[in-house]
C-alpha positions in Angstrom: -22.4 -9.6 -65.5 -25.6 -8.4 -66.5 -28.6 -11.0 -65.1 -25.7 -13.3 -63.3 -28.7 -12.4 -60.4 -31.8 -11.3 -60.3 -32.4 -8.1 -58.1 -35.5 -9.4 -56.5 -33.6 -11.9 -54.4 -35.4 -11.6 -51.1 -33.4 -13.9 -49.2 -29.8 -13.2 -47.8 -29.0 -16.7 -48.1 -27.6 -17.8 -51.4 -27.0 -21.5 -52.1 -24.3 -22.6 -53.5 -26.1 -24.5 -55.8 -27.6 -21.2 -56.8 -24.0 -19.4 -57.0 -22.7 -22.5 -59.2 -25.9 -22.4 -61.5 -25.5 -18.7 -61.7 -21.8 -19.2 -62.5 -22.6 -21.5 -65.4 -25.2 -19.0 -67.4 -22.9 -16.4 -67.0 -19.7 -18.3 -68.4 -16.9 -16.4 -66.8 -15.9 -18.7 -64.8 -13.0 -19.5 -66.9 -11.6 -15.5 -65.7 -11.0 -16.9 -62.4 -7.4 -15.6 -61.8 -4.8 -18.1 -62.7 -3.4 -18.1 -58.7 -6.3 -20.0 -58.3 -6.0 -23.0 -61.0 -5.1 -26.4 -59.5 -2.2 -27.0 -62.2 -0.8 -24.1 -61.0 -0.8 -25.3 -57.7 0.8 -28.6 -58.9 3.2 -26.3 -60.7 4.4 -24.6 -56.8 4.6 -28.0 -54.8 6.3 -29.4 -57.4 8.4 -26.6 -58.3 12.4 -26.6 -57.1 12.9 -25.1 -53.8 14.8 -21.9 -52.8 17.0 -20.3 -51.0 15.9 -19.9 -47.6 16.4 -16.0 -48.6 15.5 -14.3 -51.4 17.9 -11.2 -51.8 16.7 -10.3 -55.1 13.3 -9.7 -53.6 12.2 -5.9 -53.1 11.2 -5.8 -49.0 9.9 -2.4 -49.8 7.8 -3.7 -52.2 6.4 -6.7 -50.1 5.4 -3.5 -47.6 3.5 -1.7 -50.5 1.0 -4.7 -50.4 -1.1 -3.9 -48.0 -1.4 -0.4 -49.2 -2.4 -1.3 -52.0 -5.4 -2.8 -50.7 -7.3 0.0 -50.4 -9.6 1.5 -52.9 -10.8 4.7 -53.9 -13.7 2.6 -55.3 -16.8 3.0 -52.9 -18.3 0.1 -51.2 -21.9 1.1 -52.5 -20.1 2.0 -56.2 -22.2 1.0 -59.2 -19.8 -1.7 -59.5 -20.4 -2.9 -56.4 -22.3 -5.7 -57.6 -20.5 -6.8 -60.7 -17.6 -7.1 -58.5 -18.5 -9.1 -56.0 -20.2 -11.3 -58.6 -16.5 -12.0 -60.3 -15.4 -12.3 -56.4 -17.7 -15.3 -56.0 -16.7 -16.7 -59.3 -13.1 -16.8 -58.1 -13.9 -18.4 -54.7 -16.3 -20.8 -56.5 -13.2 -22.1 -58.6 -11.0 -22.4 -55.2 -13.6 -24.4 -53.8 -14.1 -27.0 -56.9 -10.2 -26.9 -56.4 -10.3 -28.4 -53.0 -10.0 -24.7 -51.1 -7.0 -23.9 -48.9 -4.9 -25.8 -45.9 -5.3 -25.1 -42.6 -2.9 -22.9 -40.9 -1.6 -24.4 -37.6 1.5 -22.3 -36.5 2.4 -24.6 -33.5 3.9 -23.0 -30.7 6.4 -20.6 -32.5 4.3 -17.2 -33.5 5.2 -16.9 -37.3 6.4 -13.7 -38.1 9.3 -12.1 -40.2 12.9 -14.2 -39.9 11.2 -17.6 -38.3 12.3 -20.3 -40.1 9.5 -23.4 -39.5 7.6 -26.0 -41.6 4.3 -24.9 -41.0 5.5 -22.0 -43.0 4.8 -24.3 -46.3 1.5 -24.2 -45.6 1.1 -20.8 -45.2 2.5 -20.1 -48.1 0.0 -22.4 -49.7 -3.1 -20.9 -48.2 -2.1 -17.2 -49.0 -1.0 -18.0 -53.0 -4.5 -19.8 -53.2 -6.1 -16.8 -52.1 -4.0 -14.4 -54.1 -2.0 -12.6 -51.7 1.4 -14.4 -52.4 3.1 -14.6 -56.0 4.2 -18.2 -57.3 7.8 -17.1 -57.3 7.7 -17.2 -54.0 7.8 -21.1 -53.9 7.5 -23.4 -51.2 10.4 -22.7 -48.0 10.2 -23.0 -44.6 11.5 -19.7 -44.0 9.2 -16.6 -43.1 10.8 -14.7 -45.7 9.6 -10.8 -47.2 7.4 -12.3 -50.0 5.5 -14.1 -47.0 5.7 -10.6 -44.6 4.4 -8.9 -47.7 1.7 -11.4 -48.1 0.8 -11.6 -44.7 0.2 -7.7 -44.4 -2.3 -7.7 -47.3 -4.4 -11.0 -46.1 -4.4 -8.6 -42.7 -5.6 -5.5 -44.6 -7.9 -7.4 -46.7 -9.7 -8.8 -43.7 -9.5 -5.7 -41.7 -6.7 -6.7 -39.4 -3.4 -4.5 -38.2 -1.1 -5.2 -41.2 1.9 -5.7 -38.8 2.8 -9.1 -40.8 2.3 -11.5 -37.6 0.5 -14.6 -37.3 -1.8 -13.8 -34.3 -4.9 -14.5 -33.1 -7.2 -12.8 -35.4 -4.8 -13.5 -38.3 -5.0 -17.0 -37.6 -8.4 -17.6 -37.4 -9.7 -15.6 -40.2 -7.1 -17.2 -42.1 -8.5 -20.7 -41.2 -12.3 -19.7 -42.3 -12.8 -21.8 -45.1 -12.9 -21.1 -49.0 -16.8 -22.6 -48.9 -17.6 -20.2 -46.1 -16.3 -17.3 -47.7 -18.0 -17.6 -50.5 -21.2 -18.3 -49.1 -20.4 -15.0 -47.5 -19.5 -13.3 -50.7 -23.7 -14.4 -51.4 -24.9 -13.2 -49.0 -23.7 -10.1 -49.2 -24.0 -9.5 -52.9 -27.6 -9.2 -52.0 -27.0 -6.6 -49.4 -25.0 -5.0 -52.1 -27.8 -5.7 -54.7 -30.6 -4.0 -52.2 -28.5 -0.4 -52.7 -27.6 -0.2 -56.0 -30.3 2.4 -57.4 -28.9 6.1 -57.3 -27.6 7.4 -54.4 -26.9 10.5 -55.0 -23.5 12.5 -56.6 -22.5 12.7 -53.0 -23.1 10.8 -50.0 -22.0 9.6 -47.0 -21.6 5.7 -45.7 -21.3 4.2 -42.5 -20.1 0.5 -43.0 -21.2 -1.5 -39.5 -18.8 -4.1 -39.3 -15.7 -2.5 -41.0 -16.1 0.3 -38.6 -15.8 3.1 -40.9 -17.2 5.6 -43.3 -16.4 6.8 -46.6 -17.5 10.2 -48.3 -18.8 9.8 -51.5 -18.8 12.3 -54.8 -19.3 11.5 -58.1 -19.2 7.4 -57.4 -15.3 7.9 -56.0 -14.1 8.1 -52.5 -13.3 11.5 -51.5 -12.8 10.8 -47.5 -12.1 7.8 -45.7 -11.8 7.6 -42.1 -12.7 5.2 -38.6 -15.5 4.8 -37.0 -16.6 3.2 -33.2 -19.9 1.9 -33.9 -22.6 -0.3 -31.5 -21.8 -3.2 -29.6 -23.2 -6.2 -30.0 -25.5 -5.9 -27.3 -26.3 -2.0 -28.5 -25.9 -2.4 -32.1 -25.9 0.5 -34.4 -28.9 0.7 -36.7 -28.8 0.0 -40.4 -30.8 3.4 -42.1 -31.3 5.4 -45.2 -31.6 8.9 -44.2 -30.2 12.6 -44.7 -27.9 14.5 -42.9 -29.4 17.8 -42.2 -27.3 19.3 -39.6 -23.9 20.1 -37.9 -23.6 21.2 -34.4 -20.3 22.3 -33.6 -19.9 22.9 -29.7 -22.7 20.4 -29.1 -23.9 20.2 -25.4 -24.2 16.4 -24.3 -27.2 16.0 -22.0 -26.8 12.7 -19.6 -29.9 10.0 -20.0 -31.8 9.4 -16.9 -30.2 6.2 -16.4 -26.9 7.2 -16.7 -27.9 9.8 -14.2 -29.9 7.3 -12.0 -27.1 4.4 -12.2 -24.0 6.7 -12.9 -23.7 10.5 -11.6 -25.7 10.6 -8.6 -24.0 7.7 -7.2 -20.2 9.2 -7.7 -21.7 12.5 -6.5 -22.3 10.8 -2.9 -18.7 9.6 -3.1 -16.8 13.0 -5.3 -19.7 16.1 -4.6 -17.2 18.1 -7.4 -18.3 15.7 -10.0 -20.5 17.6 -11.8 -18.0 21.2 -11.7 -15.1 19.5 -12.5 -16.9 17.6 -15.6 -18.9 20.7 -16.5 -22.1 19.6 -15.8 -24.6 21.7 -15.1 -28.2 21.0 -13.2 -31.2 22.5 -15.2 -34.5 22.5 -13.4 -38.1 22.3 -15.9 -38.2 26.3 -16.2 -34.8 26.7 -17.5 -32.9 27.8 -14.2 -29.3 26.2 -13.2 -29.8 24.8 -9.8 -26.6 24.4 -7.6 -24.9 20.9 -6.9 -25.0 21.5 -3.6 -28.9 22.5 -2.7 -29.9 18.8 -4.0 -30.1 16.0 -1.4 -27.6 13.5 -2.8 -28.6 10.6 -1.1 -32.3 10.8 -1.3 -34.2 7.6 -2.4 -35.0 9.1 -5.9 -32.4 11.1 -7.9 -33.4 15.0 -8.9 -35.8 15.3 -11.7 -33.0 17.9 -13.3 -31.5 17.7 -16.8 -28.2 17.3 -16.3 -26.3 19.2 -19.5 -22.5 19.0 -19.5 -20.9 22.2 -21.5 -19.6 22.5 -25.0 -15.6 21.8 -24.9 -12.6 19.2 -25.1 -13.5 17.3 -22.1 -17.7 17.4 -23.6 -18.6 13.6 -24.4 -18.9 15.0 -28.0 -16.3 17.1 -27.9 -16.4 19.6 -30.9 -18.5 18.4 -33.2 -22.3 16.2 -33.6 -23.9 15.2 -36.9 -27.6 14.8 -37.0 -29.4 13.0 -39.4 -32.9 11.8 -39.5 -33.9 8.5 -37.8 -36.0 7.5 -35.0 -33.6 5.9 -32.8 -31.6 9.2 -31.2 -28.4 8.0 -33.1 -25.9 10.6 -34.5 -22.5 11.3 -35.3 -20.1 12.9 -33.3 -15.9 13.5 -32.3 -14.8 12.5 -29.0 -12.4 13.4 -26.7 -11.3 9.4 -26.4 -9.1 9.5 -29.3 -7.4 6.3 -28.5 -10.4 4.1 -29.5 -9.9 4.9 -32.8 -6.8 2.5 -32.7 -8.2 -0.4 -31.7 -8.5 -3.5 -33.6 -12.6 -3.6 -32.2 -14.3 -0.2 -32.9 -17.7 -1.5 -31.4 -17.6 0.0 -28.0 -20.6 2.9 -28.6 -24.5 2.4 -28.0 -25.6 2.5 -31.2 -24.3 6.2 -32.1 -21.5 6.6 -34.3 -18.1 8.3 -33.7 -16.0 9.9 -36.2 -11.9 9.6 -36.4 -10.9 13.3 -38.4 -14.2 14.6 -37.8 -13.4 18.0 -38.9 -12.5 16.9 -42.4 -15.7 15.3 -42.7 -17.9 18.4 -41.4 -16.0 20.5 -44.0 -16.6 17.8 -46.7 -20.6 18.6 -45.7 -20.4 21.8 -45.2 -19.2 22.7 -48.4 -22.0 24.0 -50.4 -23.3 25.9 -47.1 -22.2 29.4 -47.4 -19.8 30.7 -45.7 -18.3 28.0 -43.4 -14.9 27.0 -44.9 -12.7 25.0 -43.1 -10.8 27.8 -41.4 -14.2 29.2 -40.5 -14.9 26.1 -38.5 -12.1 25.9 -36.8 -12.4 29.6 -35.3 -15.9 28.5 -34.2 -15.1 25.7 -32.9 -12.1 27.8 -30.4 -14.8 29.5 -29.0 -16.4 26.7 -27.4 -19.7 28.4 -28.4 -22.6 26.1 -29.2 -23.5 27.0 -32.9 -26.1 24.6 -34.8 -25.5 24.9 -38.3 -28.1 23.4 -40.8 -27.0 22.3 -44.6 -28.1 24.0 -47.5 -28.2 20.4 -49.1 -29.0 17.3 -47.1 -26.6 14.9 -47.7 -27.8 11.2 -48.0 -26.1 9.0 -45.4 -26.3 5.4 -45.5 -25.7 2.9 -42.7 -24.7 -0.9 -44.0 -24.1 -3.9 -43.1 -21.5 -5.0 -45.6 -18.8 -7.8 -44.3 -17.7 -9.0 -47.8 -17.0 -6.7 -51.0 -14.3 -6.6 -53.8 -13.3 -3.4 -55.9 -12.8 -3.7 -59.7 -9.0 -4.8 -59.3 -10.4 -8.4 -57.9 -9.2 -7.4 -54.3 -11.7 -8.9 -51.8 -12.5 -7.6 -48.5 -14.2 -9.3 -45.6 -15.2 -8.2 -42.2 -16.0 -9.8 -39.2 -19.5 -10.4 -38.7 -19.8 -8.5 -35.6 -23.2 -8.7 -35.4 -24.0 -12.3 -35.9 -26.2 -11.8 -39.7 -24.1 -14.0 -41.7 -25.7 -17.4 -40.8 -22.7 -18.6 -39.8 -21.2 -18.3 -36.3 -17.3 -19.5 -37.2 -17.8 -15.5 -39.0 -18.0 -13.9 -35.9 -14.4 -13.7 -34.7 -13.9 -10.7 -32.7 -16.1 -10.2 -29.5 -17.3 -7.0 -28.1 -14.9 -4.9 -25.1 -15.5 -1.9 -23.2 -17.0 -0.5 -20.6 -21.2 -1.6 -20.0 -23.1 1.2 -19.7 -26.8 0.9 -18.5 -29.4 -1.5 -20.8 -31.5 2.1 -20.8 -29.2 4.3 -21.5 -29.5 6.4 -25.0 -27.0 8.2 -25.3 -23.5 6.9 -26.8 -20.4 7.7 -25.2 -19.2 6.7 -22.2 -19.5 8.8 -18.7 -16.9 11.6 -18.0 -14.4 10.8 -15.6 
């Protein structure tokens, strides 16, 4: 793709004026993929009709869509660029084209066996994008070629690939080609922005996808989920180094969270603090009983309160440090559950880590003598034990909501943080549990 743009772009917002001149001096735009050619589509709504099932169809196949989605091509990969480059060559050619129909499902929810006309225009919309084959032609039924088509839309754009038309599905199927692709600009230049060297192995945290890959050697050698900031308590985009692991980390509560938070369930539950393994430090080092401080005076106690390394610590067994002057990190958590959410942005501003253990190994392997099983008989001790690296490891914190890897498979995110330009983007709002507008810490108060 070479100089389809210049690096020094400064803005975020591409024109599509700009896209179609840059489309034109490149003169690829005649690779788009032939899903997206309008005499193709003439070719499907004019084609004969079939069956309302297709036996000869391979369900298990219309499963393995989804999977294969995913990538082990890095988000920040030295093709990165080119990619998403050919991405908004494709989208420019749906666009010219007409883009895609809307999907109105009606009342019914479309999913697997339902047999309804709106189910013509589905199909339409997902062969234009290139999620369902031509051979699947144009019936009313909900067949597997649409199931199978369905799922990879979903895992494109981030959604549970449970092949069901709902909500979310709907919506971000209804987000217009022109959008996309002035999406697809604006986030080339994000893209653009960290394409120097990055090191043989590094670690990213992508904002809005809510998750993190582990980099060597331009390949992804760990993928895993994330909960990242809420909207209101957003995580912050940085280029930085991790430099140590702490496994057993104490978590020490904020002053607000103590002010708002602990010392008004201690007037109501005075075992609070035993129960959660919180202890009361006083300036000089000495652990001051729960009992000896005057609950219900006007001020709370000037103590650090300092809850104990274990499974019910906020961190749990593990915190990541890197450097960067907001107090964000890293860590596990004993709240396991959130990692299954559709809307990982429940933190303030820290990061947690789904299979946190095989990413600490992943870091940890060039530091001497802390193999795998090595961490795991640390960690059963409940023993704090800061460990630094031998090698800082770059980390790198994005904002990426549109990418494509070299097989033409384009991703998009929502943009849960409202930098797109455009608010139709924005699908998903944030849930969970407000914690107080000082509070600096991430996770949410032991129970």
């Amino acid at each position: 793709m070479g100089t389809m743009m210049s690096k020094k772009i400064g803005s975020e917002a591409l024109s599509r004026r700009a896209l179609l001149r840059t489309a034109v001096s490149a003169g690829v735009a005649a690779l788009a993929a032939p899903a997206f050619a309008q005499t193709a589509m003439d070719d499907l709504i004019n084609a004969p009709r079939r069956g309302t099932w297709d036996d000869q169809f391979d369900a298990k196949a219309a499963s393995r869509t989804a999977v294969n989605v995913v990538s082990n091509n890095p988000v920040l990969g030295a093709g990165g660029p080119a990619n998403i480059q050919q991405a908004i060559v494709d989208y420019q050619q749906i666009v010219a084209n007409g883009g895609w129909p809307e999907v109105n499902p009606g009342q019914q929810r479309l999913r697997l066996g339902v047999v309804d006309p709106s189910v013509q225009q589905l199909r339409q919309r997902l062969m234009i994008s290139g999620d369902l084959p031509r051979e699947a032609g144009m019936s009313s039924s909900f067949d597997s070629y649409v199931d199978g088509a369905v799922k990879r839309f979903q895992a494109r754009h981030g959604l549970p690939a449970d092949g069901v038309m709902g909500e979310f599905t709907v919506k971000a199927m209804n987000i217009s080609a022109d959008v996309r692709m002035r999406q697809l600009g604006t986030n080339l230049v994000r893209l653009q922005s960290m394409s120097g060297d990055l090191g043989s192995r590094y670690v990213m945290v992508n904002i809005p996808a809510a998750y993190i890959e582990a980099v060597e050697n331009d390949r992804v050698a760990l993928r895993t989920n994330a909960v990242v900031g809420r909207i209101d308590r957003p995580t912050h985009a940085i280029n930085s180094k991790i430099y140590e692991v702490i496994l057993n980390p104490y978590w020490t509560a904020p002053r607000s969270i103590v002010e708002k938070d602990i010392v008004p369930l201690m007037r109501k539950d005075p075992t609070y603090l035993t129960r959660n393994n919180i202890r009361l430090i006083d300036g000089k080092g000495n652990e001051v009983a729960p009992e000896t401080v005057d609950w219900f005076a006007p001020k709370a106690p000037n103590l650090m309160f300092r809850q104990d390394p274990g499974k019910i610590n906020a961190m749990a067994s593990t915190k990541i440090n890197f450097h960067n002057p907001n107090n964000e990190y890293m860590h596990d958590t004993p709240q396991q559950g959130l990692f299954n959410k559709l809307m990982r942005f429940e933190s303030s501003g820290c990061m947690r880590v789904q299979n946190v253990r095989d990413l600490i190994t992943w870091l940890l392997r060039d530091t001497t003598g802390w193999s795998r099983q090595e961490i795991e008989r640390v960690i059963s001790t409940r023993q704090n034990n800061p460990i630094k690296l031998a090698v800082e490891v770059p980390v790198y914190i994005v904002y990426i909501t549109a990418w494509s890897a070299k097989d033409r498979v384009v991703q998009f995110r929502d943009d849960i943080y409202e930098r797109d330009g455009n608010q139709e983007l924005a699908l998903q709002t944030t849930t969970g549990i407000e914690k107080p507008a000082g509070a600096a810490d991430d996770d949410l108060l032991p129970q």
